[in-house]
PAZAKOL-795409 format. One record per atom (N, C-alpha, C, O): x, y, z; atom name; residue number from 1; residue in one letter. Coordinates in steps of 0.02 Angstrom, whole numbers, always signed. Layout:
BEGIN
X, Y, Z, CA, NUM, A .
...
***
This chain:
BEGIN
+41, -57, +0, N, 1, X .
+0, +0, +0, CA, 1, X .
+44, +62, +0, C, 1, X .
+81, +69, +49, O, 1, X .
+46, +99, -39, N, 2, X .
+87, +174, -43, CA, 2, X .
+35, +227, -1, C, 2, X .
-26, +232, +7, O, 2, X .
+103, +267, +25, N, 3, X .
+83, +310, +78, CA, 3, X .
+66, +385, +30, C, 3, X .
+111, +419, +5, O, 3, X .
-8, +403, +24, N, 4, X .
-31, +477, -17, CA, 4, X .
-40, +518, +28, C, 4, X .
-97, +519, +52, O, 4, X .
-4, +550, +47, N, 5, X .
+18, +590, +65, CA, 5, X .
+15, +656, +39, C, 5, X .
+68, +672, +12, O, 5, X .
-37, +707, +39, N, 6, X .
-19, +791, -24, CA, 6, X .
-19, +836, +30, C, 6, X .
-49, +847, +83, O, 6, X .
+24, +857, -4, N, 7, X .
+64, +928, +20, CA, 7, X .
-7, +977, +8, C, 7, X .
-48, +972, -37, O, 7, X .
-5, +1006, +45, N, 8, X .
-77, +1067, +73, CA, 8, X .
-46, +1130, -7, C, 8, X .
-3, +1173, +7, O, 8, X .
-62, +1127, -51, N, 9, X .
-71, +1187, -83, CA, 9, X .
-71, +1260, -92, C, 9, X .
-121, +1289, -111, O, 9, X .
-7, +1295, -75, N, 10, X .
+6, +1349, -41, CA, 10, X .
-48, +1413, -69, C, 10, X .
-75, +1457, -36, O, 10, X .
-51, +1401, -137, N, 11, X .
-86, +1461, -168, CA, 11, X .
-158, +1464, -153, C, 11, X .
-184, +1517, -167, O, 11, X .
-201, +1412, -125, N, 12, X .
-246, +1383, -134, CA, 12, X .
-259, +1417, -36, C, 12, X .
-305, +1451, -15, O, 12, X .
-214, +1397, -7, N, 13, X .
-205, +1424, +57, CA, 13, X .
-214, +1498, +62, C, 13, X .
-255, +1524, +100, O, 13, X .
-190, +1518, +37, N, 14, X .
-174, +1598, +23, CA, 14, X .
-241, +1628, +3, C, 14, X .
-264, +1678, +31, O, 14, X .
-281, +1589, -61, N, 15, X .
-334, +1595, -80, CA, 15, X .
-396, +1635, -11, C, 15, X .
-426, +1684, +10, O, 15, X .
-380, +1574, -4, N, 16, X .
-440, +1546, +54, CA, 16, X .
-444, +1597, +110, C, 16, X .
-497, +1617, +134, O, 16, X .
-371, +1622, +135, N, 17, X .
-369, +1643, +192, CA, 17, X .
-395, +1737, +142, C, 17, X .
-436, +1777, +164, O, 17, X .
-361, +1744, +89, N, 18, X .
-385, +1809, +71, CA, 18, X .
-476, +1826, +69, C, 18, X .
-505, +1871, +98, O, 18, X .
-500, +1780, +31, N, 19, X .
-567, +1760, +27, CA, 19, X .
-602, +1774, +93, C, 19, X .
-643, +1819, +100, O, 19, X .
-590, +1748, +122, N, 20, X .
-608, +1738, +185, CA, 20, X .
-614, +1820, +241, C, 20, X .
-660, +1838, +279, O, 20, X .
-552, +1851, +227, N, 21, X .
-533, +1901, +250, CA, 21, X .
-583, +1961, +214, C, 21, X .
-612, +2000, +251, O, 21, X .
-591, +1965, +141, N, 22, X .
-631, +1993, +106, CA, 22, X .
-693, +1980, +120, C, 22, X .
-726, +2030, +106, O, 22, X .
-735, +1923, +148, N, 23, X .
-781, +1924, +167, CA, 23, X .
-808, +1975, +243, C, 23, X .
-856, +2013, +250, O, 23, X .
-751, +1954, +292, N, 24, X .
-766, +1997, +368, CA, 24, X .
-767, +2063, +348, C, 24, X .
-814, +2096, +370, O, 24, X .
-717, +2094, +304, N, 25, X .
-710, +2149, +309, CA, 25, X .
-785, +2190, +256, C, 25, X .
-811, +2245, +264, O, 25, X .
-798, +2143, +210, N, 26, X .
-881, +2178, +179, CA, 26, X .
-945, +2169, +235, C, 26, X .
-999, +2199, +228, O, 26, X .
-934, +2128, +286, N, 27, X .
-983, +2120, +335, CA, 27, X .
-967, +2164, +391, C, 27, X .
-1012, +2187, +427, O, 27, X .
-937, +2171, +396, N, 28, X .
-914, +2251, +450, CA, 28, X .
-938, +2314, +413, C, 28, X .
-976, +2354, +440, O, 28, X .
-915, +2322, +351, N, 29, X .
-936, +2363, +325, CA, 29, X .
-1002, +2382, +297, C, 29, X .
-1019, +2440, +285, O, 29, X .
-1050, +2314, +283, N, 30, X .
-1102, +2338, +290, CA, 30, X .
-1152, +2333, +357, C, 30, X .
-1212, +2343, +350, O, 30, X .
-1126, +2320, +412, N, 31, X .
-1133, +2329, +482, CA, 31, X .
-1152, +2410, +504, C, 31, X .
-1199, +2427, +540, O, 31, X .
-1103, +2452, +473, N, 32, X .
-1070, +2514, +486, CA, 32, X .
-1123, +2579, +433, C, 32, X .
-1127, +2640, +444, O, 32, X .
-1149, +2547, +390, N, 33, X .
-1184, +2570, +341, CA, 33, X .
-1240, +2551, +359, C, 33, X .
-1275, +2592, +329, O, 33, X .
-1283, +2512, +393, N, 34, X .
-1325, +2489, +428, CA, 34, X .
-1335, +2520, +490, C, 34, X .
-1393, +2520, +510, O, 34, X .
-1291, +2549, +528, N, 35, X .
-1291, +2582, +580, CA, 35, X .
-1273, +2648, +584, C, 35, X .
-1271, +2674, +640, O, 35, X .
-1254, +2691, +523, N, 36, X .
-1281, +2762, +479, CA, 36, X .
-1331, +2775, +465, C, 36, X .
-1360, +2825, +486, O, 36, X .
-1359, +2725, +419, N, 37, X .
-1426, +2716, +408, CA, 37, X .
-1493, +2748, +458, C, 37, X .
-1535, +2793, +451, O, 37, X .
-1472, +2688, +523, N, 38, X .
-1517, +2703, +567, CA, 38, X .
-1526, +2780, +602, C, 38, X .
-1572, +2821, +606, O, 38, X .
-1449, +2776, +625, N, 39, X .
-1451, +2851, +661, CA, 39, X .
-1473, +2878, +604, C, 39, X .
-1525, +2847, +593, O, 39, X .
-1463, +2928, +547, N, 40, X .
-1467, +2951, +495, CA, 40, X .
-1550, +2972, +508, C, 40, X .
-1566, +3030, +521, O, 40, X .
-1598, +2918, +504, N, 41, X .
-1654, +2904, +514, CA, 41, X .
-1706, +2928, +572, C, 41, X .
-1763, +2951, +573, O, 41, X .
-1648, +2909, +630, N, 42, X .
-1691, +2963, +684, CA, 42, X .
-1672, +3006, +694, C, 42, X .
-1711, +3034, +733, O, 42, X .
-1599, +3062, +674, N, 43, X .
-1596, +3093, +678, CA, 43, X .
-1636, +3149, +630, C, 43, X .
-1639, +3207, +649, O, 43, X .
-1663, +3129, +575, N, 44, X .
-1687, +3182, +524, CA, 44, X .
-1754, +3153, +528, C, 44, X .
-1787, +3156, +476, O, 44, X .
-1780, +3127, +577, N, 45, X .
-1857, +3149, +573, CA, 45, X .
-1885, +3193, +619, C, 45, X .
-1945, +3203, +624, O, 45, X .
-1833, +3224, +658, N, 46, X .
-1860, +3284, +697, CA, 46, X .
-1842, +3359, +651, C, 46, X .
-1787, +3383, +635, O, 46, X .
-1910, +3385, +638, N, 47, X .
-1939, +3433, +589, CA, 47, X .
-1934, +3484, +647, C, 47, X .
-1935, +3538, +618, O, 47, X .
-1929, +3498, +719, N, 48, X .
-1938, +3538, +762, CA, 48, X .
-1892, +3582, +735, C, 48, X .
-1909, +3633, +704, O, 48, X .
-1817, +3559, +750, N, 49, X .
-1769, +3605, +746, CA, 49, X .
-1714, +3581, +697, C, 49, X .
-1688, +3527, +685, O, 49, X .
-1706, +3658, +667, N, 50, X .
-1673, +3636, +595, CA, 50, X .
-1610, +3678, +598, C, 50, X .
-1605, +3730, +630, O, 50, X .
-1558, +3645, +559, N, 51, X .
-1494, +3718, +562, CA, 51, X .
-1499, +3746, +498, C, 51, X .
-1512, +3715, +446, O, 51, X .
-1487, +3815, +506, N, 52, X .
-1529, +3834, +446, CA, 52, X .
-1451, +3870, +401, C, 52, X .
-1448, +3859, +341, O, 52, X .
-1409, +3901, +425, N, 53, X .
-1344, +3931, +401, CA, 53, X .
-1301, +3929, +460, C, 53, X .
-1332, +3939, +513, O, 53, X .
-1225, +3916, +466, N, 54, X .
-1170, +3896, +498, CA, 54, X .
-1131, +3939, +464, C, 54, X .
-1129, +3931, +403, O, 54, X .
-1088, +4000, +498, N, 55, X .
-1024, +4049, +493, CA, 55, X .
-969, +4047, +560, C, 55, X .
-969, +4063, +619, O, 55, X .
-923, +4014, +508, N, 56, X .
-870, +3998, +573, CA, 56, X .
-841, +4048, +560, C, 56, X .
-827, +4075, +506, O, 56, X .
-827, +4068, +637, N, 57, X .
-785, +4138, +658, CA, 57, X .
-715, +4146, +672, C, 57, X .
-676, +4191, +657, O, 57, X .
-704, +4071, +715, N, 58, X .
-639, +4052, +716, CA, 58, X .
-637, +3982, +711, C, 58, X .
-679, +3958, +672, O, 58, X .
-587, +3929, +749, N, 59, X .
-586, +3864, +763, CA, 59, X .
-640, +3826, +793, C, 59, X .
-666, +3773, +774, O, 59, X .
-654, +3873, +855, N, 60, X .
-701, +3859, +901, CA, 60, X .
-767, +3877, +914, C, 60, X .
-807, +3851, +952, O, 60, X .
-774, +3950, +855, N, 61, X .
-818, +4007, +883, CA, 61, X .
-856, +3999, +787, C, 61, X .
-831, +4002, +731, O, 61, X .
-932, +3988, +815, N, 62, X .
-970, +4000, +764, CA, 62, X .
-1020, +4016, +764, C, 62, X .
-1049, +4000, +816, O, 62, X .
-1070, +4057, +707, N, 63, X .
-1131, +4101, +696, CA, 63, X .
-1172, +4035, +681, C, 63, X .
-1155, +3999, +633, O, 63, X .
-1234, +4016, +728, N, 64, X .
-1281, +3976, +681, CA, 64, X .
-1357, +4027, +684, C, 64, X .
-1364, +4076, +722, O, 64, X .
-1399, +4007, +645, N, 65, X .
-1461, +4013, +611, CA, 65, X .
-1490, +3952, +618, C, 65, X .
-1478, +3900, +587, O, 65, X .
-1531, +3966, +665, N, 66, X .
-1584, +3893, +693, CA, 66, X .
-1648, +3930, +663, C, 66, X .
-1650, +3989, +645, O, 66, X .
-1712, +3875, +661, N, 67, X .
-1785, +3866, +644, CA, 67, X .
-1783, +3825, +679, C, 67, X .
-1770, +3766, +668, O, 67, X .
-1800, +3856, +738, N, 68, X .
-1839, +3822, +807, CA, 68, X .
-1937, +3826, +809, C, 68, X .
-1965, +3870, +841, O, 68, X .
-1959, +3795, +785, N, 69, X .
-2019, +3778, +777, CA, 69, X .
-2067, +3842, +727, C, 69, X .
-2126, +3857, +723, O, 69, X .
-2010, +3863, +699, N, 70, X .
-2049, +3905, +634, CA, 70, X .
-2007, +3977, +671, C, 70, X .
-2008, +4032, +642, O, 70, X .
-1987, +3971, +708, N, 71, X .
-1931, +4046, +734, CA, 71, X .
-1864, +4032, +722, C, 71, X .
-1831, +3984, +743, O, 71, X .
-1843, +4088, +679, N, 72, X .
-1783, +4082, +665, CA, 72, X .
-1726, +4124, +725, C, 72, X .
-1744, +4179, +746, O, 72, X .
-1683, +4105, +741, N, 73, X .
-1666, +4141, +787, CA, 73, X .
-1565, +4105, +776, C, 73, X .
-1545, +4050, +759, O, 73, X .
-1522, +4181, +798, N, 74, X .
-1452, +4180, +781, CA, 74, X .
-1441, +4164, +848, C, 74, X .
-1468, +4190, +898, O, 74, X .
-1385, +4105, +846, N, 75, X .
-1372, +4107, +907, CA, 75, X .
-1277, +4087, +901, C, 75, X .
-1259, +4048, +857, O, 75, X .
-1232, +4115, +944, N, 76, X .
-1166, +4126, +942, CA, 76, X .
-1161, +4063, +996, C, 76, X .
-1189, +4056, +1051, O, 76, X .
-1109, +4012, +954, N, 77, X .
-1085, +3945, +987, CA, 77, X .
-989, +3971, +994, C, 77, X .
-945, +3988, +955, O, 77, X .
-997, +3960, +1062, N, 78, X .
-922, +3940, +1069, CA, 78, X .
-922, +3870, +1105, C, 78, X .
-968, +3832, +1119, O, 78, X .
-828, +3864, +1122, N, 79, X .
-824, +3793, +1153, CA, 79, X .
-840, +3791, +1217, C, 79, X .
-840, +3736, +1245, O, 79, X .
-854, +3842, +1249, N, 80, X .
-877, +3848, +1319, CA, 80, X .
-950, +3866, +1333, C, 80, X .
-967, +3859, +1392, O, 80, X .
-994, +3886, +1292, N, 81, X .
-1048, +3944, +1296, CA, 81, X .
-1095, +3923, +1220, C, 81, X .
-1074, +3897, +1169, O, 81, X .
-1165, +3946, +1238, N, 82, X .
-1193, +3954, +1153, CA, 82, X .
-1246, +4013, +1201, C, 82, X .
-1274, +4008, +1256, O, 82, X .
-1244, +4061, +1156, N, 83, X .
-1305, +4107, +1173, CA, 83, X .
-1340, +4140, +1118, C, 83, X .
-1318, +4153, +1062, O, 83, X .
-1402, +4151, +1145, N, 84, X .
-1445, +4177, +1098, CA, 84, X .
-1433, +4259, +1081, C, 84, X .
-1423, +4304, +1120, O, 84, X .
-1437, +4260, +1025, N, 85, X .
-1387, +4345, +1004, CA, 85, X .
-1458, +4382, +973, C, 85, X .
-1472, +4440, +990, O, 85, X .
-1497, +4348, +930, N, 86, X .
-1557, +4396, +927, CA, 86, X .
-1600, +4343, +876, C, 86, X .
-1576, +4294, +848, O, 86, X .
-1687, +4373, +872, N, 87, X .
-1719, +4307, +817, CA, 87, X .
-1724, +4390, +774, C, 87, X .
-1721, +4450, +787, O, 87, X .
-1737, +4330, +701, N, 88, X .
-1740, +4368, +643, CA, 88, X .
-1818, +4335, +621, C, 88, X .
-1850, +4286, +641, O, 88, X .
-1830, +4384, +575, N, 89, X .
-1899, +4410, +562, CA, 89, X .
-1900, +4348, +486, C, 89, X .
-1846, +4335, +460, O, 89, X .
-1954, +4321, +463, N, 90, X .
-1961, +4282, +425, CA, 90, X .
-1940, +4340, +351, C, 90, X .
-1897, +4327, +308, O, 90, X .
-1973, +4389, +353, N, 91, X .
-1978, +4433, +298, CA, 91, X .
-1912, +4482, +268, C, 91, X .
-1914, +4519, +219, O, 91, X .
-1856, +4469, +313, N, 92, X .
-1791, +4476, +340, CA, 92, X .
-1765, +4430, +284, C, 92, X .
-1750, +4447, +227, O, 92, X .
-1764, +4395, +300, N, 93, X .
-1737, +4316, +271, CA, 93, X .
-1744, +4325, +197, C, 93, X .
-1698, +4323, +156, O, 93, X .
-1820, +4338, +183, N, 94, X .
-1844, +4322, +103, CA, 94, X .
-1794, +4379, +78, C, 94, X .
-1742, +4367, +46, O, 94, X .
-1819, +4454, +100, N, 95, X .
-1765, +4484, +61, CA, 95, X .
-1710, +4481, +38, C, 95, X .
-1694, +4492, -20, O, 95, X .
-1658, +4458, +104, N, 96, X .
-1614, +4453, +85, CA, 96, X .
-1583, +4422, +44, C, 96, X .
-1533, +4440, +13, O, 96, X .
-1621, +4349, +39, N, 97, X .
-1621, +4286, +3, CA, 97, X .
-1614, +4318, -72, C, 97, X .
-1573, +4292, -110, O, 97, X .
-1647, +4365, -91, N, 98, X .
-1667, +4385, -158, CA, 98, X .
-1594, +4416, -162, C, 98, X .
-1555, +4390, -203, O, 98, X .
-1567, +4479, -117, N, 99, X .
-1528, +4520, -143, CA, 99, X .
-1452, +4467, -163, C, 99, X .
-1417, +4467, -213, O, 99, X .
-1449, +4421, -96, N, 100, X .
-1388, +4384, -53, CA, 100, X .
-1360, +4337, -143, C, 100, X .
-1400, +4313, -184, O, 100, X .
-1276, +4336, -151, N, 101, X .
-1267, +4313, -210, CA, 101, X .
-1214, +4239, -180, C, 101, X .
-1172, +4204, -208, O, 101, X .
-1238, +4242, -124, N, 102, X .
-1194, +4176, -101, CA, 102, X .
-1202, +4163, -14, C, 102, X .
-1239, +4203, +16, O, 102, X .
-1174, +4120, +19, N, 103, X .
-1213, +4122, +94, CA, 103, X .
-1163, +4166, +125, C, 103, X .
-1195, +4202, +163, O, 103, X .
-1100, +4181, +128, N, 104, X .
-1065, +4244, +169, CA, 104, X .
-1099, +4301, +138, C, 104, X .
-1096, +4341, +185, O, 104, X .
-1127, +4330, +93, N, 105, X .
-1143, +4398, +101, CA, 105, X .
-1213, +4387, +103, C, 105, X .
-1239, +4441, +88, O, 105, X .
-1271, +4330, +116, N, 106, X .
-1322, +4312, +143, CA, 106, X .
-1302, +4324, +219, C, 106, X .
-1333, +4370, +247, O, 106, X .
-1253, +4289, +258, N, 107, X .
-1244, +4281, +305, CA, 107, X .
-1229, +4371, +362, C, 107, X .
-1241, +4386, +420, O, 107, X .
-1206, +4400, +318, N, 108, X .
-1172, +4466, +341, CA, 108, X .
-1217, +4494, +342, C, 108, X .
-1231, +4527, +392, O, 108, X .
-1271, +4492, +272, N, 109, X .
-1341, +4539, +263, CA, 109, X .
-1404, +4530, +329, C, 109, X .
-1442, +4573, +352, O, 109, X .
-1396, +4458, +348, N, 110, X .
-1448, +4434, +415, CA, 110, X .
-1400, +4473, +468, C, 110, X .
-1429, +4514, +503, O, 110, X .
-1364, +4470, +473, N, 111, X .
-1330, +4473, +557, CA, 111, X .
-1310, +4560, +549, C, 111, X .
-1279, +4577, +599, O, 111, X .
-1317, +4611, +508, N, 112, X .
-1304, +4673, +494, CA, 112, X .
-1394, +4684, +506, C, 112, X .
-1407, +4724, +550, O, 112, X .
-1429, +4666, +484, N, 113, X .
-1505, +4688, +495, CA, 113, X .
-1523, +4671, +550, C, 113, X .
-1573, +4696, +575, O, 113, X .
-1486, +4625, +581, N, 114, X .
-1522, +4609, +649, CA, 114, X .
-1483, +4644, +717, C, 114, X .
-1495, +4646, +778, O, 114, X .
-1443, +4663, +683, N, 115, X .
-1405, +4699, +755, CA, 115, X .
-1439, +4778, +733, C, 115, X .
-1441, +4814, +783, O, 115, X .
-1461, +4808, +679, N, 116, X .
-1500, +4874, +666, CA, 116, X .
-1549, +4855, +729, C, 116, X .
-1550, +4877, +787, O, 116, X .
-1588, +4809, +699, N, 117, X .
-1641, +4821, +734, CA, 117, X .
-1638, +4815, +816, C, 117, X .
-1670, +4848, +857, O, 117, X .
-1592, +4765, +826, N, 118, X .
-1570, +4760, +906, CA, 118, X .
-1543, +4833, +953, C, 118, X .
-1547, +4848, +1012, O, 118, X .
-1514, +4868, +893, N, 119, X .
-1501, +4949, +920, CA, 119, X .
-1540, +5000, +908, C, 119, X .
-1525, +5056, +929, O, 119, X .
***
């Protein structure tokens, strides 16, 4: 009786273990896309509060424009602090929207009308 004996197939090894590896790593990945998904999902079905324009001032320090339940209102975020700086008028907005040829001089046109009227 002869002893058959085969040598394990190196490329075939290699195969297998790549294969294999390519599989975990598309199942993680659609793990991860599955769990975007979701958040994604509950995060954008709250219609309450919306961000409406973002002007960063510095690193830390930025202008937002919220629509808090149909009120628009500017409020100044730093890394320590967020406060409310003044609300703007719906009819505010439209105008400017018309004149504004991009969102920094949209952005300058809201926060220049709203500090008029604040003084």
């Amino acid at each position: 009786m002869q002893n058959l004996v085969t040598e394990p197939n190196l490329f075939m090894s290699m195969f297998k273990s790549f294969f294999i590896l390519c599989l975990v790593l598309l199942f993680f990945f659609l793990i991860l896309l599955f769990i975007k998904k979701i958040n994604n999902y509950k995060f954008n079905s709250n219609d309450i509060i919306k961000i409406l324009l973002v002007h960063h001032i510095s690193h830390r320090e930025k202008l937002i424009i919220v629509d808090i339940a149909g009120k628009k209102i500017l409020i100044g975020v730093t890394s320590q602090s967020i406060n409310k700086i003044c609300e703007i008028e719906d009819e505010d907005i439209e105008s400017l929207n018309l004149k504004g040829n991009g969102k920094k001089n949209f952005f300058d046109n809201i926060l220049l009308k709203a500090i008029r009227k604040k003084s």
